[in-house]
C-alpha positions in Angstrom: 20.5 -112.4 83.0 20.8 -109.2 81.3 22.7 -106.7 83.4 21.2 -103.1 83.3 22.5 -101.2 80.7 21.3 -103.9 78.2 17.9 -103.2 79.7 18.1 -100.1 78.9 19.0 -100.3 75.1 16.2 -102.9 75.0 13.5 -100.3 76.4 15.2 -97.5 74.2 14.2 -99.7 71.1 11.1 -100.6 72.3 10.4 -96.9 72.7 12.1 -96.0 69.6 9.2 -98.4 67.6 6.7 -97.3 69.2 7.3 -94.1 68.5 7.4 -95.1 64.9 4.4 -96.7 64.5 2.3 -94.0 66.3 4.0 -91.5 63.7 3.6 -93.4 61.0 -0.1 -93.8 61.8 -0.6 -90.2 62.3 1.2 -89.4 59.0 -1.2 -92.4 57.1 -4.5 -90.2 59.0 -3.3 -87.1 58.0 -2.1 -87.6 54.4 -5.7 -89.3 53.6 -7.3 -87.3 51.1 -10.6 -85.5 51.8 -14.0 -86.9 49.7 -14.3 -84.7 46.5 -16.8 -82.3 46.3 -18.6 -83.8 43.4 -18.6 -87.3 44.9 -19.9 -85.8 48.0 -23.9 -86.1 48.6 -25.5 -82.3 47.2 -27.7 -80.7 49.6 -31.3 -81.3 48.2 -32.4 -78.1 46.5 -35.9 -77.1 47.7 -36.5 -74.2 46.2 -35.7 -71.8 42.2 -35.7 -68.7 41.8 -38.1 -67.1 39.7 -37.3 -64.9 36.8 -39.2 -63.3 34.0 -39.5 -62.9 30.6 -40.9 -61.8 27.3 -42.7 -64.9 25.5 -43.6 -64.9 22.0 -44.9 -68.1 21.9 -43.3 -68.9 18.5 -43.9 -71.9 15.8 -42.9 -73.0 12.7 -46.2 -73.2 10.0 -46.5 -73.7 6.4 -48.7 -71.1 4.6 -50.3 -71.8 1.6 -51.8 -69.1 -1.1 -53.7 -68.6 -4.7 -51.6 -66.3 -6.9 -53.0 -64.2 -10.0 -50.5 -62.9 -12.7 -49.9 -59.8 -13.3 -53.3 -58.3 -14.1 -53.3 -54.7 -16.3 -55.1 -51.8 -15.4 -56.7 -50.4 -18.3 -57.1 -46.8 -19.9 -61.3 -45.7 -19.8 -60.7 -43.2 -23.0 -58.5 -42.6 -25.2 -56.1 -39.6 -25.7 -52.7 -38.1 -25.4 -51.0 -39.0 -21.8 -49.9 -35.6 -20.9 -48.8 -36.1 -17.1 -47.7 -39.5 -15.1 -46.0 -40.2 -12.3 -46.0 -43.9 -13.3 -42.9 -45.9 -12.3 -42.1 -49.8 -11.8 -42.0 -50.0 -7.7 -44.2 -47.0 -7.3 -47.8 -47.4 -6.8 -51.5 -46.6 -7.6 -53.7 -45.2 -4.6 -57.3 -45.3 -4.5 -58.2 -41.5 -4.5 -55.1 -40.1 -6.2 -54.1 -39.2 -10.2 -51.1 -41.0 -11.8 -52.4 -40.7 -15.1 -53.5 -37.1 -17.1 -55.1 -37.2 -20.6 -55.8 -34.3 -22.3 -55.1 -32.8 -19.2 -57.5 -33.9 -17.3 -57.0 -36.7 -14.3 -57.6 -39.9 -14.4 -59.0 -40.6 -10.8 -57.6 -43.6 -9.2 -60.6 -45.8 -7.4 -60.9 -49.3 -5.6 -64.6 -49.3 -5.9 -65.8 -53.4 -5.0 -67.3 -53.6 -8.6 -65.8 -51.7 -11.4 -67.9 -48.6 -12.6 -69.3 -49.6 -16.6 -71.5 -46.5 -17.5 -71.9 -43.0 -16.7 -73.6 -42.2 -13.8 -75.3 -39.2 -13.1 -78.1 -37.9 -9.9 -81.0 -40.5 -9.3 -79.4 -43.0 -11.0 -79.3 -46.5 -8.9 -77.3 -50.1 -8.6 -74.5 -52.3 -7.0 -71.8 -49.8 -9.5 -73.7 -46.9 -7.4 -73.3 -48.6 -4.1 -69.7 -49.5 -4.8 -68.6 -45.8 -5.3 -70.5 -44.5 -2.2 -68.3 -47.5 -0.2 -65.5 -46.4 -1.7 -65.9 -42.2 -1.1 -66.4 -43.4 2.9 -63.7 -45.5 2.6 -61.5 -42.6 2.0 -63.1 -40.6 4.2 -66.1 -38.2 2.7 -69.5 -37.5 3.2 -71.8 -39.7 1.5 -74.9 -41.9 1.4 -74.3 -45.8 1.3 -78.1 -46.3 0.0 -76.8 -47.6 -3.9 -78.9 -43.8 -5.5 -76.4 -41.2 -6.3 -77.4 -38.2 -4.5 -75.7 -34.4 -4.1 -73.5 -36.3 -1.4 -72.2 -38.5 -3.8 -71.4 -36.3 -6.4 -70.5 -33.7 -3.8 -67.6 -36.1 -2.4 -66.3 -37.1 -5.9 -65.7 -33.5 -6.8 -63.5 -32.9 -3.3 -61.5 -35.8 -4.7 -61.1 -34.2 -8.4 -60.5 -30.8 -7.0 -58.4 -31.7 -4.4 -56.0 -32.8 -7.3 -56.8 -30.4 -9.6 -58.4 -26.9 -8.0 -58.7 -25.4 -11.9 -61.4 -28.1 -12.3 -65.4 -27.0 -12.4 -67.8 -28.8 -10.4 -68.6 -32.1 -12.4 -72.5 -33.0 -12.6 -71.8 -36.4 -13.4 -69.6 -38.9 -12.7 -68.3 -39.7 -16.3 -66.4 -43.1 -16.8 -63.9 -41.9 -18.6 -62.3 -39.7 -15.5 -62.2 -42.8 -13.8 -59.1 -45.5 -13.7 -60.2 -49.1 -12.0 -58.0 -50.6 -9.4 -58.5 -54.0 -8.0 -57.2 -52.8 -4.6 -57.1 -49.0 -2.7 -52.8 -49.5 -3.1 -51.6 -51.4 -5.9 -47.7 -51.7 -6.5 -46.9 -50.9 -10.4 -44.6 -53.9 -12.1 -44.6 -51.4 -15.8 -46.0 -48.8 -17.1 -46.7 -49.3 -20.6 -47.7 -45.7 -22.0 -45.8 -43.3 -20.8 -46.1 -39.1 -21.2 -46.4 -38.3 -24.9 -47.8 -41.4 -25.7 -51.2 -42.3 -26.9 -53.6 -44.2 -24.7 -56.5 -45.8 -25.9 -59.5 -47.1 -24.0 -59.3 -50.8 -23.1 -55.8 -51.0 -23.7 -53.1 -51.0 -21.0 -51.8 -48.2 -19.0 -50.1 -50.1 -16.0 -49.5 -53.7 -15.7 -49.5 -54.8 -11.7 -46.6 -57.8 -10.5 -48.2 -61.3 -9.4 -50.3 -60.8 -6.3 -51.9 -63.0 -3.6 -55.9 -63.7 -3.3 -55.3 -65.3 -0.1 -53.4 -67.3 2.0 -54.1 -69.5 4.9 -51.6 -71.4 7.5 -52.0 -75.1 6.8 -52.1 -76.5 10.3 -52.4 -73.9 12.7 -50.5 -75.5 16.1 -53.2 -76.7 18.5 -50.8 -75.9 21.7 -50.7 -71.8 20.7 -51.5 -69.2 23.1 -54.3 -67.1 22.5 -53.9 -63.6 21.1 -53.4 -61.4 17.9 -51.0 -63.1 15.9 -48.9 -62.6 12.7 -46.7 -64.7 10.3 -43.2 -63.5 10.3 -41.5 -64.0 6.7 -38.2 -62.8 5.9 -38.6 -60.1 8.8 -41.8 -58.8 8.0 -44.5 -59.2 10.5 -47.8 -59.8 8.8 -51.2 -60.0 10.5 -53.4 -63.2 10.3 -56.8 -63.9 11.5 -57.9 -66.1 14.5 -58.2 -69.1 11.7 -54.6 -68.3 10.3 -55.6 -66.2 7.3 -54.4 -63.5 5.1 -57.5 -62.0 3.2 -57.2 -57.9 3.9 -55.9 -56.8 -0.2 -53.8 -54.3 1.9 -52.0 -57.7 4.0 -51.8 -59.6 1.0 -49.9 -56.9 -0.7 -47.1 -56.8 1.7 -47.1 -60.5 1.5 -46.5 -60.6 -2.2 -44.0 -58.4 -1.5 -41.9 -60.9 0.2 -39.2 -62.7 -1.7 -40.5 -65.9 -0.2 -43.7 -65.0 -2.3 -41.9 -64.4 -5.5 -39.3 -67.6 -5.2 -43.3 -70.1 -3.9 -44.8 -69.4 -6.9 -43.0 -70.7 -9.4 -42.6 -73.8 -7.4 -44.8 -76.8 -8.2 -46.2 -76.6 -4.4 -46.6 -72.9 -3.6 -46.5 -73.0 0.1 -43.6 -70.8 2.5 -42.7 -71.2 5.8 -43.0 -68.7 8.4 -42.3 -67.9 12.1 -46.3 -67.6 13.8 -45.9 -66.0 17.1 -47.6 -63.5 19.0 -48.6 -60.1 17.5 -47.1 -58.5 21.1 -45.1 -60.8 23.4 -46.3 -61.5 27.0 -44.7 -61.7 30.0 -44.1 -64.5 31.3 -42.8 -66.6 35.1 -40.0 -68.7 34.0 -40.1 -71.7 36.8 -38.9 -75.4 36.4 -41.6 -77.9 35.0 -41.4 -79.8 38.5 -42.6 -76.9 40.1 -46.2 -77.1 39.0 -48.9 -79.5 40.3 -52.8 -79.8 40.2 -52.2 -79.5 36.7 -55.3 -79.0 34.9 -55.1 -78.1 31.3 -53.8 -74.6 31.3 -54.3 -74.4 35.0 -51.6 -75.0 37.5 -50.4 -74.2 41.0 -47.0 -73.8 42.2 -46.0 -72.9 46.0 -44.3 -69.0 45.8 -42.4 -67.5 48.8 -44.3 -70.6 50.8 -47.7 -69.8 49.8 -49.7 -71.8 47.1 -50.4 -69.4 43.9 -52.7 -69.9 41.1 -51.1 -69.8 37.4 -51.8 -70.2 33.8 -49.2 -72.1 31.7 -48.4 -69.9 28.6 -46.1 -72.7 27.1 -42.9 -74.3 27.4 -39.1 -75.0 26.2 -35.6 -76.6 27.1 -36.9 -77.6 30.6 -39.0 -74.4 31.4 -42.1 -73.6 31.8 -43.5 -70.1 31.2 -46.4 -69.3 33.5 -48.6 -65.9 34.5 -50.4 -65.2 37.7 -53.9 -65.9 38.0 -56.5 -63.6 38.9 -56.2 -61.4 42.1 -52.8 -63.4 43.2 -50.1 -61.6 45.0 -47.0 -60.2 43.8 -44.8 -62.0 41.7 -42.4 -65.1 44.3 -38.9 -64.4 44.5 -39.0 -68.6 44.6 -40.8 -71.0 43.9 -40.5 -74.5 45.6 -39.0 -77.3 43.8 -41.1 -79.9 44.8 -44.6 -79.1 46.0 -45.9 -82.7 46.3 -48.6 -82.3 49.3 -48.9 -78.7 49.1 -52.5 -76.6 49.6 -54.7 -76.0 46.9 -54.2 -72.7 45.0 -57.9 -72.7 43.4 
């Protein structure tokens, strides 16, 4: 039997494990590390905000094209050239003198069909026709009915006294005053008789650089936005039709002018790519692809600030989708939900 101060060193050790254990435990419940953030289950996200943008719609296209070479514009007479302004770079404008012989101007005209004769009042024909086209064209007063008339001859005499006032009325139109362009702006590659020289009729003045007939994209994409378009090569924006075509001379010019041009066509396959995008970018709803449901086509709803909202899809990329209200819909969500499964028709 133990006497009592051995029971009280028992009890004391008892104690003292206890007290122990229960720290120990404590210690092992407070040392236990938290659940990391990225392990722990994310909130699910309900709703993205919106944000906006400019939207070019942008794709990559092949163009291909018909070339000429350099083509010559010839001299109508012959003579001694006694002014030019002729240069390689510079150009030849429908209206406008580069050329004098004998001192008088050669007048510069894009007529559709080149002038072959004389032509003088009451005479009649496509040559006729063409010139009267070409007077409107650059803006004077004249008859379109193919019969030279006062108005005609009126209009062709502003032009010649315009760049010469010391000139008498003309009462004809005489060919040889007249140099033939195949365009109302032509770009000059050489000229090949310079001041002094002699020109004689039928024989080069000017030879013009290789230029394009036309030019049309291969495949235009079937997914592109609707809108005026143009071709963007190396940085120049140049128009093309709904079909994807280059036929103005003036459009085609500027596309020659391109170093893409020059380095296509002495390839064996003549075709250059380009960016094709939108003439003007749109603005455009940036919202996540998930966000959109009764798709139809073009046609899509999504659920903004908590109401359902009619939208056209303009395209996407990356994981977005670039939309634009339809018809008389509010003002553009702050947010649009995430996942509208089960929402309320917009349409």
């Amino acid at each position: 039997m133990m006497n009592n101060g051995h029971t009280r060193i028992l009890w004391g050790l008892i104690g003292l494990a206890c007290g122990i254990g229960l720290g120990v435990a404590a210690g092992v419940t407070f040392l236990s590390p938290a659940v990391p953030t990225s392990l722990a289950t994310p909130e699910p996200v309900t709703s993205v905000p919106v944000t906006e943008r400019e939207y070019a719609d942008q794709h990559t296209v092949e163009l291909a094209f018909t070339a000429t070479t350099g083509s010559e514009i010839m001299a109508p007479a012959d003579g001694r050239v006694t002014t030019s302004t002729c240069s390689p770079g510079n150009t030849l404008d429908s209206g406008t003198a580069t050329f004098f012989i004998d001192g008088k101007a050669l007048i510069s005209l894009a007529t559709s069909q080149p002038l072959w004769r004389d032509l003088h009042l009451g005479d009649s024909g496509a040559d006729v026709r063409a010139l009267q086209e070409e007077l409107v064209r650059l803006g004077y007063s004249s008859s379109t009915s193919g019969v030279l008339d006062a108005n005609t001859l009126a209009g062709f005499n502003y032009i010649v006294r315009g760049i010469d006032p010391t000139e008498k009325n003309l009462e004809s139109i005489e060919l040889s005053r007249i140099l033939w362009i195949p365009a109302p702006q032509v770009t000059v590659a050489s000229c090949e008789v310079s001041v002094g020289g002699n020109a004689r009729a039928g024989e080069p003045l000017a030879t013009l650089p290789i230029s394009a007939q036309e030019a049309h994209i291969l495949q235009l994409p079937t997914n592109a936005s609707p809108g005026a378009r143009v071709v963007v090569i190396d940085g120049k924006e140049i128009p093309v039709d709904d079909e994807g075509r280059i036929s103005d001379p003036a459009v085609l010019q500027r596309f020659a002018a391109t170093s893409s041009f020059t380095t296509a066509v002495s390839s064996e396959t003549p075709t250059i790519s380009a960016s094709y995008r939108l003439a003007t970018p749109t603005s455009v709803l940036v919202v996540p692809p998930g966000a959109l449901y009764d798709v139809a086509g073009e046609q899509a709803c999504v659920v903004g600030d908590g109401e359902p909202i009619a939208v056209e899809i303009r395209g996407s990329e990356l994981g977005e989708s670039f939309v634009q209200l339809v018809g008389d819909a509010p003002t553009t969500p702050s947010e649009v939900a995430a996942d509208p499964k089960g929402s309320p028709a917009c349409r």
